[in-house]
N, C-alpha and C positions, 0 to 999 in steps of 0.2 A: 344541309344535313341529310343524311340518310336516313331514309324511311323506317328501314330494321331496325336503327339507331335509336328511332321517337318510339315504335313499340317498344321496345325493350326498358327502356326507359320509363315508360308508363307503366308497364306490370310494375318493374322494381319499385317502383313509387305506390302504386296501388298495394302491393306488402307490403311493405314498411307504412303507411298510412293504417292499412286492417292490424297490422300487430302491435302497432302505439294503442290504434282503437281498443282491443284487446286486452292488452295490459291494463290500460287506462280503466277500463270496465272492469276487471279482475281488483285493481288497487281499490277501486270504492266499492266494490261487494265487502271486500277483506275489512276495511277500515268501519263499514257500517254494521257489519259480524262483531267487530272488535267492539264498539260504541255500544253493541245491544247486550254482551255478555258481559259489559262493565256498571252498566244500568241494571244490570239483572246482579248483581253482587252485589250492589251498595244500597240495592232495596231489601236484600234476603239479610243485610245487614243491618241496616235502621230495624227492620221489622223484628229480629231478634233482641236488641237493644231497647227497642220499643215495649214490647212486652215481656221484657224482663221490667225493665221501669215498672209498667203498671202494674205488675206481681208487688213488686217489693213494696210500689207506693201503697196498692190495697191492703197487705199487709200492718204497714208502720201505720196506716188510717185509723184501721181496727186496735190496733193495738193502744194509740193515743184515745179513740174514743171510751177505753177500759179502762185505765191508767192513768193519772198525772204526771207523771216524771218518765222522761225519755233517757234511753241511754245512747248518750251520743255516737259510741261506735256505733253502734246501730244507723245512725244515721249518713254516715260515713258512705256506704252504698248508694244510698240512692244520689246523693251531690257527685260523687265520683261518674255517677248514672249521666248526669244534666254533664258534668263536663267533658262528657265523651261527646254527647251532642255537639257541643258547641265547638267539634270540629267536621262536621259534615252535615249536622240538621239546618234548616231553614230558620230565619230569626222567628218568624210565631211558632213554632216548636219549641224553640228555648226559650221564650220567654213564658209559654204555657208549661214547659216544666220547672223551670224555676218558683211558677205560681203555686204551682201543685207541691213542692216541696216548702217553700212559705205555709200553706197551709197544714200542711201534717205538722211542721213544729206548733203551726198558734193554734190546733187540736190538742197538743200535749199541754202547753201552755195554759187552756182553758181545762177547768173543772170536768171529775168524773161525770161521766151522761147517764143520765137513769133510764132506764125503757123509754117508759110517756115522752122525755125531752128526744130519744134515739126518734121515736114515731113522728114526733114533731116538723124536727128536722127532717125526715123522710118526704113531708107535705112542702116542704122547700124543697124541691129537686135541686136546685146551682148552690145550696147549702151543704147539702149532704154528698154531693157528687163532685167531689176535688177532682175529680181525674175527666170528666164531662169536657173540660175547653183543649187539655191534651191529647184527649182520642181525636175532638174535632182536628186539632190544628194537624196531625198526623194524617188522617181521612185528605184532609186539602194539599198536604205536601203530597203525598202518594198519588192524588189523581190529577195535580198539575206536572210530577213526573211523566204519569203514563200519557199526559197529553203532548208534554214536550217534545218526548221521542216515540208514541204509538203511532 
Protein backbone atom coordinates (compact mmCIF):
# COMPACT_ATOMS: atom_id res chain seq x y z
CA UNK A 1 0.00 0.00 0.00
CA UNK A 2 1.08 3.44 -0.61
CA UNK A 3 2.32 5.53 1.86
CA UNK A 4 0.22 8.80 0.62
CA UNK A 5 -2.50 6.22 0.63
CA UNK A 6 -2.20 5.43 4.64
CA UNK A 7 -1.99 9.39 5.21
CA UNK A 8 -4.74 10.22 3.51
CA UNK A 9 -6.53 7.92 4.97
CA UNK A 10 -5.76 8.77 8.32
CA UNK A 11 -6.62 12.54 8.10
CA UNK A 12 -10.10 11.26 6.54
CA UNK A 13 -10.45 9.05 9.45
CA UNK A 14 -9.28 11.52 11.99
CA UNK A 15 -12.45 14.06 10.39
CA UNK A 16 -14.89 11.96 10.36
CA UNK A 17 -13.86 10.64 14.06
CA UNK A 18 -13.67 14.87 15.33
CA UNK A 19 -16.96 15.50 13.58
CA UNK A 20 -19.18 12.22 14.98
CA UNK A 21 -17.04 13.64 18.22
CA UNK A 22 -18.56 16.81 17.61
CA UNK A 23 -22.04 16.09 16.80
CA UNK A 24 -21.98 13.51 19.45
CA UNK A 25 -21.09 16.53 22.08
CA UNK A 26 -23.59 18.95 20.36
CA UNK A 27 -26.59 16.08 20.60
CA UNK A 28 -26.06 15.90 24.47
CA UNK A 29 -25.46 19.63 25.17
CA UNK A 30 -28.90 20.02 23.09
CA UNK A 31 -30.80 16.98 24.77
CA UNK A 32 -29.51 18.10 28.40
CA UNK A 33 -30.83 22.03 27.41
CA UNK A 34 -33.86 20.24 26.49
CA UNK A 35 -34.19 18.09 29.96
CA UNK A 36 -33.26 21.37 32.11
CA UNK A 37 -35.92 23.78 30.32
CA UNK A 38 -38.52 20.92 30.76
CA UNK A 39 -37.66 20.60 34.51
CA UNK A 40 -37.78 24.16 34.81
CA UNK A 41 -41.63 24.18 33.43
CA UNK A 42 -43.18 21.55 35.20
CA UNK A 43 -41.77 23.15 38.46
CA UNK A 44 -43.04 26.80 37.47
CA UNK A 45 -46.00 24.59 37.03
CA UNK A 46 -46.61 22.43 40.22
CA UNK A 47 -45.59 25.70 42.13
CA UNK A 48 -48.40 27.62 40.44
CA UNK A 49 -50.84 24.83 41.08
CA UNK A 50 -49.47 24.67 44.38
CA UNK A 51 -50.12 27.80 45.74
CA UNK A 52 -53.11 28.30 44.17
CA UNK A 53 -54.17 25.10 46.37
CA UNK A 54 -53.10 26.62 49.43
CA UNK A 55 -54.98 30.12 48.71
CA UNK A 56 -58.04 28.41 48.10
CA UNK A 57 -57.55 25.67 50.88
CA UNK A 58 -56.61 28.85 53.44
CA UNK A 59 -59.57 30.17 52.46
CA UNK A 60 -62.38 27.28 52.46
CA UNK A 61 -60.39 26.71 56.21
CA UNK A 62 -61.51 29.98 57.40
CA UNK A 63 -64.40 30.06 56.16
CA UNK A 64 -65.50 26.33 57.78
CA UNK A 65 -63.99 27.65 60.90
CA UNK A 66 -66.89 30.62 60.76
CA UNK A 67 -69.62 28.57 59.51
CA UNK A 68 -71.36 25.27 59.59
CA UNK A 69 -72.65 24.44 56.36
CA UNK A 70 -70.33 24.42 53.30
CA UNK A 71 -71.49 25.08 49.89
CA UNK A 72 -70.27 22.41 47.80
CA UNK A 73 -69.48 24.40 44.63
CA UNK A 74 -67.33 25.73 46.47
CA UNK A 75 -65.72 22.93 47.05
CA UNK A 76 -65.55 21.93 43.75
CA UNK A 77 -62.05 23.99 43.33
CA UNK A 78 -60.02 22.73 45.44
CA UNK A 79 -60.86 18.47 44.45
CA UNK A 80 -60.53 19.70 40.82
CA UNK A 81 -57.17 21.28 42.60
CA UNK A 82 -55.79 17.44 44.12
CA UNK A 83 -57.03 15.97 40.68
CA UNK A 84 -54.75 17.99 38.52
CA UNK A 85 -52.08 16.63 41.01
CA UNK A 86 -52.62 13.50 40.45
CA UNK A 87 -51.42 13.72 37.05
CA UNK A 88 -47.84 14.92 37.72
CA UNK A 89 -47.50 15.41 41.66
CA UNK A 90 -45.49 12.71 43.61
CA UNK A 91 -47.86 10.09 45.65
CA UNK A 92 -47.02 12.14 49.21
CA UNK A 93 -48.22 15.21 47.51
CA UNK A 94 -51.59 13.65 46.90
CA UNK A 95 -52.16 12.12 49.40
CA UNK A 96 -51.15 15.28 51.74
CA UNK A 97 -53.64 17.07 49.57
CA UNK A 98 -56.29 14.91 49.57
CA UNK A 99 -55.74 15.06 53.56
CA UNK A 100 -55.95 18.77 53.64
CA UNK A 101 -59.17 18.70 51.75
CA UNK A 102 -60.70 15.76 54.10
CA UNK A 103 -59.96 18.11 56.66
CA UNK A 104 -61.60 21.42 55.36
CA UNK A 105 -64.94 19.31 54.96
CA UNK A 106 -64.68 17.68 58.68
CA UNK A 107 -64.05 21.73 59.80
CA UNK A 108 -67.40 22.43 58.03
CA UNK A 109 -68.82 19.41 59.35
CA UNK A 110 -67.74 20.16 63.03
CA UNK A 111 -69.55 23.05 65.03
CA UNK A 112 -68.93 26.95 64.79
CA UNK A 113 -65.50 27.81 66.82
CA UNK A 114 -65.65 30.55 69.36
CA UNK A 115 -62.36 32.65 69.80
CA UNK A 116 -61.01 30.79 73.14
CA UNK A 117 -61.77 27.18 71.17
CA UNK A 118 -59.85 29.20 67.66
CA UNK A 119 -56.89 30.13 70.63
CA UNK A 120 -57.05 26.65 71.74
CA UNK A 121 -56.56 25.08 68.63
CA UNK A 122 -53.79 27.64 67.83
CA UNK A 123 -51.69 25.78 70.96
CA UNK A 124 -52.20 22.57 68.74
CA UNK A 125 -50.15 23.51 65.95
CA UNK A 126 -50.98 20.00 63.53
CA UNK A 127 -54.54 20.91 64.62
CA UNK A 128 -54.87 24.04 63.51
CA UNK A 129 -52.55 23.81 60.62
CA UNK A 130 -54.34 21.62 57.70
CA UNK A 131 -52.06 22.69 55.14
CA UNK A 132 -48.53 21.99 57.56
CA UNK A 133 -47.90 18.21 55.95
CA UNK A 134 -48.77 19.71 52.29
CA UNK A 135 -46.30 22.64 52.34
CA UNK A 136 -43.92 19.78 53.83
CA UNK A 137 -44.65 17.16 51.30
CA UNK A 138 -44.29 19.87 48.36
CA UNK A 139 -40.81 21.43 50.17
CA UNK A 140 -39.57 17.41 49.58
CA UNK A 141 -40.93 16.92 46.07
CA UNK A 142 -39.06 20.16 45.07
CA UNK A 143 -35.77 19.45 46.70
CA UNK A 144 -35.68 15.82 45.57
CA UNK A 145 -36.33 17.43 41.95
CA UNK A 146 -33.55 19.82 42.24
CA UNK A 147 -31.36 16.95 43.51
CA UNK A 148 -32.31 14.76 40.62
CA UNK A 149 -31.31 16.82 37.96
CA UNK A 150 -29.10 19.93 39.81
Amino acid sequence: MNPAYISAFAALAGSIIGGLTSLGASWLSQRAQNKARELARDRRQREELYGRFLEEASRLYASALEQDEAQPAELVKIYSMVSLMRIFSTPPVIRAAEQTARKIVDAYLAPTRTLPELQQMLHHDREFDPLREFGEACRAEFDALGSAFG
